[in-house]
C-alpha positions in Angstrom: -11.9 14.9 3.2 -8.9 13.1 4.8 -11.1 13.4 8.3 -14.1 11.9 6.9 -12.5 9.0 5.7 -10.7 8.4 9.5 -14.2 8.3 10.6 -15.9 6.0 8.2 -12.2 3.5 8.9 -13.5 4.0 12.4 -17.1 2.9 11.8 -16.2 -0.2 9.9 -13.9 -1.1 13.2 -16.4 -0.7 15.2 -18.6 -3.0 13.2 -16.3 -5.3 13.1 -15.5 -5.5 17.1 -19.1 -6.1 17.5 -18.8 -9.2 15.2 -16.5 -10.2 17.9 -18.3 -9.6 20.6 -21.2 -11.6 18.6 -19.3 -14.3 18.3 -18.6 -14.8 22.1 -21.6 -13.2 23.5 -23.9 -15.8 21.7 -23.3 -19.6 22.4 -25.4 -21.1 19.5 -23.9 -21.2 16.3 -26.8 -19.9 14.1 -26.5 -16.9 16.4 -23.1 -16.7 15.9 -23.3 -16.9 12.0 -25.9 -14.1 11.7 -23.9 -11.8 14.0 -20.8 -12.2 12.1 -22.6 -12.1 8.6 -24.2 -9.0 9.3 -21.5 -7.0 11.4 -19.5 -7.7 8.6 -21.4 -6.7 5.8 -21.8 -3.2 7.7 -17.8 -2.9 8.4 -17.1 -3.0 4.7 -19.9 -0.6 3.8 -18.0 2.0 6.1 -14.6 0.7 5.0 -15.4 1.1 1.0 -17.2 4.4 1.6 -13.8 5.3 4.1 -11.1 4.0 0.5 -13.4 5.8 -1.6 -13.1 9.4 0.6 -9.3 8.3 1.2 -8.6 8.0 -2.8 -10.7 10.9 -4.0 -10.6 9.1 -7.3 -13.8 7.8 -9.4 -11.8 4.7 -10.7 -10.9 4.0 -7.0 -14.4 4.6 -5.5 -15.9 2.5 -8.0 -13.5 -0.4 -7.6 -14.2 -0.2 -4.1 -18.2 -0.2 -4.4 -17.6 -3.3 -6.9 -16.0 -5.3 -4.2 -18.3 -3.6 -1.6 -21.3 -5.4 -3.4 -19.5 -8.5 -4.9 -18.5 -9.4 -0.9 -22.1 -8.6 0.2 -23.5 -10.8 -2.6 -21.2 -13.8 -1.5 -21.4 -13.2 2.1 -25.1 -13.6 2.4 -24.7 -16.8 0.0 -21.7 -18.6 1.6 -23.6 -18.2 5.2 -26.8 -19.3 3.9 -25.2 -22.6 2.3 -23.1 -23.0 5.8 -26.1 -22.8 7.8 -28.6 -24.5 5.5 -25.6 -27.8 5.8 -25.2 -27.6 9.5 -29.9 -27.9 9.6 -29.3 -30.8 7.2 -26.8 -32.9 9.3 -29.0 -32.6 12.3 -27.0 -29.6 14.4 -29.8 -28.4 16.8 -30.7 -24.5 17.4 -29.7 -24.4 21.3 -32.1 -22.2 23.0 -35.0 -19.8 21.3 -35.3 -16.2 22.4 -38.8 -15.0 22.8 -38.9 -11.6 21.7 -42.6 -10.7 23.1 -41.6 -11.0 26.7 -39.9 -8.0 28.3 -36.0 -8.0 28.3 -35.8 -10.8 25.6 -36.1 -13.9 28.4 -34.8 -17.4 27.0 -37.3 -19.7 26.9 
């Protein structure tokens, strides 16, 4: 089970190296927030599911699912609050992508 549990570590790093890349590849903020939110929220799906393999105990797996789902429930809130503040005081979504034209063109 030891080799099933490398692989799901190696999913969540994965995840999390595209929440990187997120974070440079987009230049607005909002962009930046949801790539980071989400990536995230993936990356400690596989690393919970990864401890849980690891530990091959129930007590562990379910301590690990309980801070799998209390992170996801406070993730989604805490970026919803940021980003909710930042349309409040005035900070501007910088470009819209259209995603009806072919290839995702800016508009």
């Amino acid at each position: 089970m030891d080799i099933y549990a490398y692989i799901s570590f190696g999913f969540a790093f994965l995840f999390l190296i595209g929440s990187v890349v997120g974070v440079f590849r987009f230049k607005d903020g909002y962009q930046k927030m949801q790539a980071v939110t989400i990536a995230t929220s993936m990356s400690m799906f596989w690393f919970a599911l990864g401890v849980a393999l690891y530990s091959m105990d129930i007590t562990t797996a379910v301590k690990a699912l309980l801070v799998y789902l209390f992170m996801l429930i406070t993730s989604a809130v805490s970026s919803n609050m940021v980003v909710r503040a930042s349309l409040e005081a005035g900070i501007k979504v910088e470009g819209k992508i259209n995603l009806f034209t072919e290839g995702g063109d800016e508009q």
